[in-house]
C-alpha positions as CSV (number, residue, x, y, z in Angstrom):
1,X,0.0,0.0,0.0
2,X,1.1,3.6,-0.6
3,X,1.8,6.0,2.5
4,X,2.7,8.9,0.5
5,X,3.4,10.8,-2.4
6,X,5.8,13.4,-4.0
7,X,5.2,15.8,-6.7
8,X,5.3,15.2,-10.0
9,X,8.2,16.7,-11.8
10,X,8.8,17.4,-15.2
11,X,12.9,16.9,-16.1
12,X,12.4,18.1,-19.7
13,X,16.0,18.3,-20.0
14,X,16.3,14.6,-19.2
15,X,12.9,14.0,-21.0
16,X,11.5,11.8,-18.2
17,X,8.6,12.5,-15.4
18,X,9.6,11.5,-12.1
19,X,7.6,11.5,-8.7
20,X,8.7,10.1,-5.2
21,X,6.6,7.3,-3.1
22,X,6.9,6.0,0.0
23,X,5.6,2.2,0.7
24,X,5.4,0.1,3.5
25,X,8.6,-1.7,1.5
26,X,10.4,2.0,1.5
27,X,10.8,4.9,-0.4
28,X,11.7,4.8,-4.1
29,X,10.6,6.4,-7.5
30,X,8.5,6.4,-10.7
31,X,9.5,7.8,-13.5
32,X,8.7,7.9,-17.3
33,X,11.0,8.4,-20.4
34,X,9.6,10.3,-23.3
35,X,9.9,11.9,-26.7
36,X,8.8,15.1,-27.5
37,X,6.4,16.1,-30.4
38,X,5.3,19.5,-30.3
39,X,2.9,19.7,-27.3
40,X,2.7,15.6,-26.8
41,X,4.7,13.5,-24.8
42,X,5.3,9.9,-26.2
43,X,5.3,8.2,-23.1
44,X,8.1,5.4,-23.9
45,X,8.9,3.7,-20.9
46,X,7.4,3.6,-17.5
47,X,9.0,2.2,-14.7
48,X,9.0,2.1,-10.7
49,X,11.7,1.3,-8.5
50,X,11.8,-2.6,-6.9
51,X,10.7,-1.2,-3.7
52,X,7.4,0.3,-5.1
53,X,6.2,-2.9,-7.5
54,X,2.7,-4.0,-6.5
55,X,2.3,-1.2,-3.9
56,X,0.0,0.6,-6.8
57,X,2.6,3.4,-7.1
58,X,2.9,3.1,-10.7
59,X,-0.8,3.7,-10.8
60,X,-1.2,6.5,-9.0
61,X,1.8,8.0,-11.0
62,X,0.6,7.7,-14.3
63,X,-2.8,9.6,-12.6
64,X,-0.6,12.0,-11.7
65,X,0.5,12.2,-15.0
66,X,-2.4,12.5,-16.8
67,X,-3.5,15.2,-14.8
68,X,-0.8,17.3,-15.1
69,X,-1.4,16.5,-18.6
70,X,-4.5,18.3,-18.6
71,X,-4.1,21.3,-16.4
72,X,-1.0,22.3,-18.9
73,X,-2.9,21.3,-22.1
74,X,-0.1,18.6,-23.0
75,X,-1.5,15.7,-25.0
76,X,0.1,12.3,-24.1
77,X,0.7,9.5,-26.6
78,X,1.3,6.0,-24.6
79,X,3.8,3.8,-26.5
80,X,5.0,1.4,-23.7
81,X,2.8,-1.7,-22.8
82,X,2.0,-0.4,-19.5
83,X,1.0,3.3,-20.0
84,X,-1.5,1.9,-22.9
85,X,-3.0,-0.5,-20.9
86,X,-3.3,2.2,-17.8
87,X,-4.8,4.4,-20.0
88,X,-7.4,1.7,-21.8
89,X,-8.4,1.4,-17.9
90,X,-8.8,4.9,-17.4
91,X,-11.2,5.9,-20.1
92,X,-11.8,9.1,-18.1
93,X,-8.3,10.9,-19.0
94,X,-9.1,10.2,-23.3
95,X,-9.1,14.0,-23.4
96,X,-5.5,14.0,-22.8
97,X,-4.4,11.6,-25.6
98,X,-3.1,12.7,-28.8
């Protein structure tokens, strides 16, 4: 289960989203890789430190995500396997897809 959450922040020099998570396992981090296109991210990789894995982090990130997606007015484009399935599930953040 998740205790807590940091921010989300946006490297853009390092193209990759990262945000901070403590567990009942520990503290660790999300993060996402991605490649820009004009005001869309393509979300390549998504991935959550050992620590976090089936605490639901990874979740609650890519919420996060999507989100901040939408208060910017940044369209996302999922490429890896587990931000298109996330997103499939959450048919409720479709306005932010590009």
């Amino acid at each position: 289960m998740t205790d807590g959450q940091g921010r989300l922040i946006d490297k853009a020099d390092e193209n990759r989203f990262e945000q901070d998570f403590k567990s009942d396992g520990g503290e660790g981090q999300v993060w996402a890789d991605y490649a820009v296109r004009g005001d869309t991210r393509m979300i390549l990789h998504v991935e959550a430190d050992q620590v976090l894995r089936g605490s639901g982090a990874a979740g609650r990130f890519m919420q996060a995500l999507a989100e901040h997606a939408r208060e910017s007015g940044m369209k996302l484009f999922p490429q890896c396997s587990y931000a298109v399935a996330w997103h499939k599930r959450h048919p409720d953040y479709d306005d932010v897809l590009a």
